[in-house]
N, C-alpha and C positions, 0 to 999 in steps of 0.2 A: 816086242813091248813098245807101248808107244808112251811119250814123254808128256806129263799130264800138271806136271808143278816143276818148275823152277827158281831156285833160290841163286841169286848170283849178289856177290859179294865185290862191290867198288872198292878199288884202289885207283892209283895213276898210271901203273901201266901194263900191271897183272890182275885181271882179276877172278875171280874164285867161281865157276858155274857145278851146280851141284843139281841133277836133274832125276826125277824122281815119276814109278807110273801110278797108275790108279792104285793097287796095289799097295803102293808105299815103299816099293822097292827099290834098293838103287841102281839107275843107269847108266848116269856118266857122272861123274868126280874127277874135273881137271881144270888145269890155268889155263886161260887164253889171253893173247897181248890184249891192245887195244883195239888195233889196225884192223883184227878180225873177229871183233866181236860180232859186229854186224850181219857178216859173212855168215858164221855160226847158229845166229837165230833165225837168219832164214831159210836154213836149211831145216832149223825143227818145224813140227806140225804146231798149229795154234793152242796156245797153252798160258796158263798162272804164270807170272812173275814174279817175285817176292825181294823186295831188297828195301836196305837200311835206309831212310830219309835223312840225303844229306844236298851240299848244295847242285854237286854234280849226278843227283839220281834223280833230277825232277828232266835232266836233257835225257838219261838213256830211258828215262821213262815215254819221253815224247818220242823218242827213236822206235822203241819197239812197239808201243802202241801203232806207230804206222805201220809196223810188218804185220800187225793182226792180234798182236798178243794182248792178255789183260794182263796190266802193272799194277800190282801194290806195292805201294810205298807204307814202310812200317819208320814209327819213331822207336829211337834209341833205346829207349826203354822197353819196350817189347821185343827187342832182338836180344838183350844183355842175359835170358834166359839160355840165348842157344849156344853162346860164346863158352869155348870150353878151357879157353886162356885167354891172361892179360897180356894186353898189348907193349911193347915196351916204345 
């Protein structure tokens, strides 16, 4: 299966990669630190990025736009559909 959408979820020093194929199947659901995030998408093939617009999502957006990938940045409000709980 190959990895066709990516939704990755910022934090500061966990964050959330949920990777999905044409299909709509899922193929990886796990945390990665920081340190290898980078490491991580360079190992996938060229693919959708999808994450929340916040101040630190326009840098990894510039990050992985260099390794090949398209990044969309979604605002707040169109992510609050996928949120399945409140944050405390």
């Amino acid at each position: 299966m190959t990895v066709k959408t990516v939704g990755l979820d910022l934090a500061k020093d966990v964050f959330q990669v949920h990777c999905v194929s044409a299909t709509g199947r899922k193929i990886i659901n796990k945390k990665i630190k920081r340190a290898k995030l980078l490491a991580f998408f360079e190992t996938l093939p060229r693919c959708v990025v999808g994450m929340e617009a916040c101040g630190s999502a326009h840098h990894w957006g510039r990050e992985l736009r260099k390794l090949g990938h398209d990044v969309r940045l979604m605002p707040a409000a169109y992510v609050k559909p996928y949120v399945k709980r409140g944050k405390t």
